[in-house]
C-alpha atoms as one frame of an Amber mdcrd trajectory, in Angstrom:
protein
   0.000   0.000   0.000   1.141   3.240  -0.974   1.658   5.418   1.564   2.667
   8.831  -0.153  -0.629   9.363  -0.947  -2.194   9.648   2.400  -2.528  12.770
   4.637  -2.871  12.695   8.376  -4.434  14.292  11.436  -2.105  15.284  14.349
  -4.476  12.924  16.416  -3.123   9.532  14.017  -6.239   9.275  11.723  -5.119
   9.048   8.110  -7.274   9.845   4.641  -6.645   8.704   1.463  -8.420  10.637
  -1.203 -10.139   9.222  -3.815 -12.054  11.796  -6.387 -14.372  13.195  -4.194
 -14.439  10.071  -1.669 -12.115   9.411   1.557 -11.006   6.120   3.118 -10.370
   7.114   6.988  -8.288   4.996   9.263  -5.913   4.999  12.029  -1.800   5.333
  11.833   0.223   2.396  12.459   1.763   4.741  15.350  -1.117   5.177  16.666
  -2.078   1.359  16.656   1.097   0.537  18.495   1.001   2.893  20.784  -3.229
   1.815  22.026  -1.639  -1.585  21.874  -4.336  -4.760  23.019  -7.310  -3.377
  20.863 -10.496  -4.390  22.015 -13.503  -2.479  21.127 -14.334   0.037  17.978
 -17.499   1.969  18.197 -17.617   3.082  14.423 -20.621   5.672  12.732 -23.916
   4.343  11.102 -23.572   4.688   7.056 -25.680   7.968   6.457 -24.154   9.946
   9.241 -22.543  13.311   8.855 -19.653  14.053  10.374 -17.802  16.914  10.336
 -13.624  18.062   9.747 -12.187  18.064  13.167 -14.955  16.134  14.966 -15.053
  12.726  16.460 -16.845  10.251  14.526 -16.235   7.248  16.821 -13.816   5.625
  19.044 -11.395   2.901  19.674 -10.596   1.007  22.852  -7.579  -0.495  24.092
  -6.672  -2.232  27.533  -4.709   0.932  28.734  -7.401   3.538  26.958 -10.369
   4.912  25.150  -9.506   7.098  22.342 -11.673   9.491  20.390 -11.436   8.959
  16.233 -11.790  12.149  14.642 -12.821  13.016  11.055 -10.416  14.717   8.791
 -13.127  15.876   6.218 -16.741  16.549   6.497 -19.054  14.752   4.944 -21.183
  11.646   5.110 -20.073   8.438   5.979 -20.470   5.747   2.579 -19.016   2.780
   3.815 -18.211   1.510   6.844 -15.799  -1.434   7.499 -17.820  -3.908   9.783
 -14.947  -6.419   9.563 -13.220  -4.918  11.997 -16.118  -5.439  14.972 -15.120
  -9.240  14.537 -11.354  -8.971  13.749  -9.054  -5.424  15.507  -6.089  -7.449
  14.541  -6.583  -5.517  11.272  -6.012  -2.550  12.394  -1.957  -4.208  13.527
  -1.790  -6.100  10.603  -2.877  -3.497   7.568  -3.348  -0.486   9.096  -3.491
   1.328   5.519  -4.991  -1.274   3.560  -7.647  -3.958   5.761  -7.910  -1.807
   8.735  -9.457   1.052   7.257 -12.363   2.431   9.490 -14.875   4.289   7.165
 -15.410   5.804   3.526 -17.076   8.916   3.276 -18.165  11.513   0.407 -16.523
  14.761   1.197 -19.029  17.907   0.813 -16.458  19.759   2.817 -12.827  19.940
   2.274 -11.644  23.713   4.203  -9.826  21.490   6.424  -7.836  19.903   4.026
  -4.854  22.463   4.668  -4.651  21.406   8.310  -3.494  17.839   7.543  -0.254
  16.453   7.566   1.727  15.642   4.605   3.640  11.830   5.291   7.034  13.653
   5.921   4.919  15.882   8.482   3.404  13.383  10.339   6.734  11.499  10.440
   8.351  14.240  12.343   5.305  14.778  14.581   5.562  11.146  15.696   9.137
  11.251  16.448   8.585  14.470  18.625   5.655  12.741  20.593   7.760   9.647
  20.779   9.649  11.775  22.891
């Protein structure tokens, strides 16, 4: 899977934009740092959610973290394999573990996301 192509929130969720769709997910960082996933409380198809906002939320042993939508829009797709199997989210992050697809009818935030190189860096610094 191609990661170039992806831009991220500072909070780990990724987008990958396709025409005027987005496949949502969570960073590989961000996966390892949650480590033992078990629960994902992911949005209804036909929900709106908004650029900034949290759209659901993931649950490790250690914590409960909000997932937060890097585009508005409303949610197309949602990827109901992962109720059944969170190793995807370890195992393919970026590909498998994707969380939801959604049609973008807002794109202003666009300019606050992360380039790959970006995110990198802002990683290593919270790594710290």
């Amino acid at each position: 899977m191609n990661q170039s192509d992806l831009k991220y929130r500072p909070t780990h969720e990724w987008i990958r934009l396709e025409g005027n769709e987005a496949v949502v997910g969570i960073s590989e960082f961000a996966v390892k740092q949650l480590t033992d996933l078990v629960y994902i409380d992911l949005p209804a198809v036909g929900r709106q959610v908004k650029g900034g906002e949290t759209f659901g939320e993931v649950e490790s042993v250690k914590a409960v973290s909000d997932l937060y939508a890097p585009l508005s829009g409303e949610v197309i797709a949602v990827n109901d394999a992962l109720v059944d199997d969170l190793a995807l989210l370890s195992s393919d992050p970026f590909g498998k573990g994707w969380m939801i697809k959604i049609k973008v009818t807002d794109d202003s935030k666009l300019g606050e996301l992360l380039h790959p190189q970006a995110y990198e860096a802002h990683c290593e610094a919270e790594s710290h």
